[in-house]
KEKE-3310 file (N, C-alpha, C; in steps of 0.2 Angstrom, whole numbers, plus 5000, padded with zeros to 4 digits):
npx = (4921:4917:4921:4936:4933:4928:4936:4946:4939:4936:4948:4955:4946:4949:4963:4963:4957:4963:4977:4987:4996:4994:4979:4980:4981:4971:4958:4958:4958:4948:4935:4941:4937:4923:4922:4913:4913:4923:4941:4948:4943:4942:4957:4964:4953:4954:4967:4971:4962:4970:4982:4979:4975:4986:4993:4991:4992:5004:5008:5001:5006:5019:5017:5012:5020:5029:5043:5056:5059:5054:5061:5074:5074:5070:5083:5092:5086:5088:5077:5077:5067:5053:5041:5042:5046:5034:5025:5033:5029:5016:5014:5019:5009:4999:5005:5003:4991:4985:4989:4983:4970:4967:4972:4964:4949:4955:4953:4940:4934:4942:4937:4925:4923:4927:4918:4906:4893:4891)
npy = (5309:5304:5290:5294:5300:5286:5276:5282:5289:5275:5268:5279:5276:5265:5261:5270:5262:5250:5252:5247:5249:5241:5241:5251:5245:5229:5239:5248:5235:5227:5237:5238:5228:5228:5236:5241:5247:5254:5253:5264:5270:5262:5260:5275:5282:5275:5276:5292:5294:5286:5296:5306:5304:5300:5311:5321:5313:5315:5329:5333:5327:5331:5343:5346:5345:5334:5341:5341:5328:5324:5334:5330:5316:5319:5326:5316:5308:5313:5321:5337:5345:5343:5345:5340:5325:5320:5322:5314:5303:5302:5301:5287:5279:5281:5275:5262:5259:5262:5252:5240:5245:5242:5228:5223:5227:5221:5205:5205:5204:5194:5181:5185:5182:5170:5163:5164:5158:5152)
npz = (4739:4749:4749:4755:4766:4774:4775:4784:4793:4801:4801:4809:4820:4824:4826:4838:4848:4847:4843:4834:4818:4806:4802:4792:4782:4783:4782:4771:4762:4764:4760:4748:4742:4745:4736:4719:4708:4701:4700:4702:4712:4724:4726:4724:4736:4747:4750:4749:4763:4771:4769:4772:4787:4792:4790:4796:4809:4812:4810:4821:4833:4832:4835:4846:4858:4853:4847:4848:4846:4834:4826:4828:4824:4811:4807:4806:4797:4786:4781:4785:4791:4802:4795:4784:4786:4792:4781:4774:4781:4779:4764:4765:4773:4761:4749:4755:4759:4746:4740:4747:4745:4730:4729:4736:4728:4717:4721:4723:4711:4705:4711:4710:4695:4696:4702:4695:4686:4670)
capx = (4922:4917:4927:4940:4930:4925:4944:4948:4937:4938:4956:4955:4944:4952:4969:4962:4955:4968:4986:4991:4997:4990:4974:4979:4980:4966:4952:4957:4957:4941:4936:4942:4934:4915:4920:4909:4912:4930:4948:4951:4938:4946:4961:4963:4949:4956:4974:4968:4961:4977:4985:4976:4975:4992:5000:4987:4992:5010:5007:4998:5010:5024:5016:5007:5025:5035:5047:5061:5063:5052:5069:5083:5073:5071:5090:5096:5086:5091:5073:5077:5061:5048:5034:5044:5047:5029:5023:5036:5025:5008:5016:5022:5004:4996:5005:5003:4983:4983:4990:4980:4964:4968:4971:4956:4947:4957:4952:4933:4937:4944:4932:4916:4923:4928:4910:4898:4889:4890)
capy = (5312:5298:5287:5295:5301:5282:5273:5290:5290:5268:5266:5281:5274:5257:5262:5272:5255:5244:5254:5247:5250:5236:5242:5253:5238:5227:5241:5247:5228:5225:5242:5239:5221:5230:5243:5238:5253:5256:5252:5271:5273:5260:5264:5281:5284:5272:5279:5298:5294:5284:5298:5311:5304:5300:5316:5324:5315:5315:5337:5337:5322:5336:5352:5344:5343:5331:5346:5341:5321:5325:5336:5325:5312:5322:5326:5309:5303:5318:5328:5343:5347:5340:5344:5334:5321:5321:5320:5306:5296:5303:5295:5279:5274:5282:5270:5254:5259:5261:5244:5235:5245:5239:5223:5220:5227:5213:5200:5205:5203:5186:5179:5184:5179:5163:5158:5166:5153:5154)
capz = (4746:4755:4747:4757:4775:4776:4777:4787:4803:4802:4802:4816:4827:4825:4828:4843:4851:4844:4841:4829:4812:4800:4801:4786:4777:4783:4783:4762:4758:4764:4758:4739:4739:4742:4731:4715:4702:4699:4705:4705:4717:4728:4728:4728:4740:4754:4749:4753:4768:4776:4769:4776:4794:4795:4789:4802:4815:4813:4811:4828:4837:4830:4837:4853:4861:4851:4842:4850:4844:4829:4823:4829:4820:4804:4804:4807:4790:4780:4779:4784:4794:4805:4790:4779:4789:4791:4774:4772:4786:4777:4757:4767:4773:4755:4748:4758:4757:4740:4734:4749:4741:4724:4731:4737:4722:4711:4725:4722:4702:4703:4715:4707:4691:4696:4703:4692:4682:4661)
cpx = (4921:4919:4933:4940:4928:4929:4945:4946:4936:4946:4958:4953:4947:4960:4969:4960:4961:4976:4989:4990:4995:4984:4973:4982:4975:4960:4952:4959:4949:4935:4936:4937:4927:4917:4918:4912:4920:4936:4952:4948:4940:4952:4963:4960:4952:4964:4974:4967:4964:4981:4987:4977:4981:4998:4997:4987:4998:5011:5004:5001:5016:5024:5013:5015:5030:5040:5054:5064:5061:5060:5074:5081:5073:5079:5094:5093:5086:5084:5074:5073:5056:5042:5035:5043:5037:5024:5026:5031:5019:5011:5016:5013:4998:4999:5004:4993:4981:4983:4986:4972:4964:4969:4964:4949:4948:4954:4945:4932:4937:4940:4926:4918:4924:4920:4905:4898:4886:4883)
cpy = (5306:5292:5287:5296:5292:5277:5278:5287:5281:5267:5272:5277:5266:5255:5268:5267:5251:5246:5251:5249:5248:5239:5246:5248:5233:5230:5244:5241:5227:5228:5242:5232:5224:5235:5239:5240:5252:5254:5259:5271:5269:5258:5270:5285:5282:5275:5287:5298:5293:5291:5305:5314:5304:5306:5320:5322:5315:5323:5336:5334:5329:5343:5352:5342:5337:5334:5343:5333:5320:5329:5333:5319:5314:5324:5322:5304:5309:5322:5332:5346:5344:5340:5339:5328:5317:5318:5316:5301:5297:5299:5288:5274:5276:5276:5262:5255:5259:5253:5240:5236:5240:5231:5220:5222:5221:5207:5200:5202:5197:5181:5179:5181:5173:5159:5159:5159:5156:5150)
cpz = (4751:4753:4752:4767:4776:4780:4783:4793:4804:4803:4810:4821:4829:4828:4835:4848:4852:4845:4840:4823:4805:4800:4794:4778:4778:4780:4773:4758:4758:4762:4749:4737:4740:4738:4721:4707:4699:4702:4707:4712:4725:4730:4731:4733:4746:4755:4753:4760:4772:4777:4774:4784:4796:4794:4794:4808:4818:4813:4820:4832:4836:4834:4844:4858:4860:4845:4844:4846:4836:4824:4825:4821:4810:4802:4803:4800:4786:4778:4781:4789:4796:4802:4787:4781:4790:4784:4771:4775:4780:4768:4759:4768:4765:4751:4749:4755:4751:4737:4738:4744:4733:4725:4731:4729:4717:4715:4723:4714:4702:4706:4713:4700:4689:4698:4699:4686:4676:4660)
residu = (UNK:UNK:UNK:UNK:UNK:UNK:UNK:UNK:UNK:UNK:UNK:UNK:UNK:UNK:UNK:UNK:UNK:UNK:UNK:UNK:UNK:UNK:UNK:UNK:UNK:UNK:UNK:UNK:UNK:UNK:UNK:UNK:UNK:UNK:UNK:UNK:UNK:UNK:UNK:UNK:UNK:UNK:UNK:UNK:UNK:UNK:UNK:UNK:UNK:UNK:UNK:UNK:UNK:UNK:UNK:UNK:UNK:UNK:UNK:UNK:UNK:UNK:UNK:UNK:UNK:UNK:UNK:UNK:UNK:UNK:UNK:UNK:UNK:UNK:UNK:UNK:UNK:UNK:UNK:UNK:UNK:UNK:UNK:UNK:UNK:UNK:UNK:UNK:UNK:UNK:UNK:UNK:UNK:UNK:UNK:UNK:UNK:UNK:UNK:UNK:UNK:UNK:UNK:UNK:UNK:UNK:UNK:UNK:UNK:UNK:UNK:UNK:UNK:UNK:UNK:UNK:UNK:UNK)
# end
């Protein structure tokens, strides 16, 4: 669970600050490179969390008075509905977060491998 609240309220408050959209590639890169234990645990946990924020805050940009652009836009790329559309954003940044997490997990991999001393 904190695996996933940890990317979550990081990438929030940094794209609160900041606005931009990399952050959910920097912060589950840097994220997978301290994770020690597993590649699931750094992947899927910083994945989750992008996923989470982003389809959460594309649900409330949707329902807080963007119904009107959020449907034009959903029928101009052929989903159907502004949930849809939605959870198309919420997979797009699951997936970028998941390969940077994993990323950076292989980068801690190859890096500590290269320097340890036989």
């Amino acid at each position: 669970m904190i695996n996933i609240l940890v990317p979550l309220i990081i990438v929030f408050l940094l794209q609160l600050i900041f606005y931009s959209w990399w952050w959910i590639i920097l912060v589950p890169l840097v994220l997978g490179f301290l994770e020690k234990d597993s590649a699931l645990k750094a992947s899927a946990g910083t994945g989750l969390g992008v996923f989470l924020l982003w389809f959460g805050m594309a649900i409330y940009q949707w329902k807080s008075g963007g119904e009107i652009i959020v449907t034009r836009i959903a029928e101009v790329m052929g989903a159907g509905s502004g949930f849809v559309l939605a959870l198309a954003t919420g997979l797009v940044g699951f997936l970028v977060a998941l390969i940077a997490g994993y990323a950076g997990f292989s980068l801690r991999k190859v890096l500590i491998k290269e320097y340890q001393i036989s």
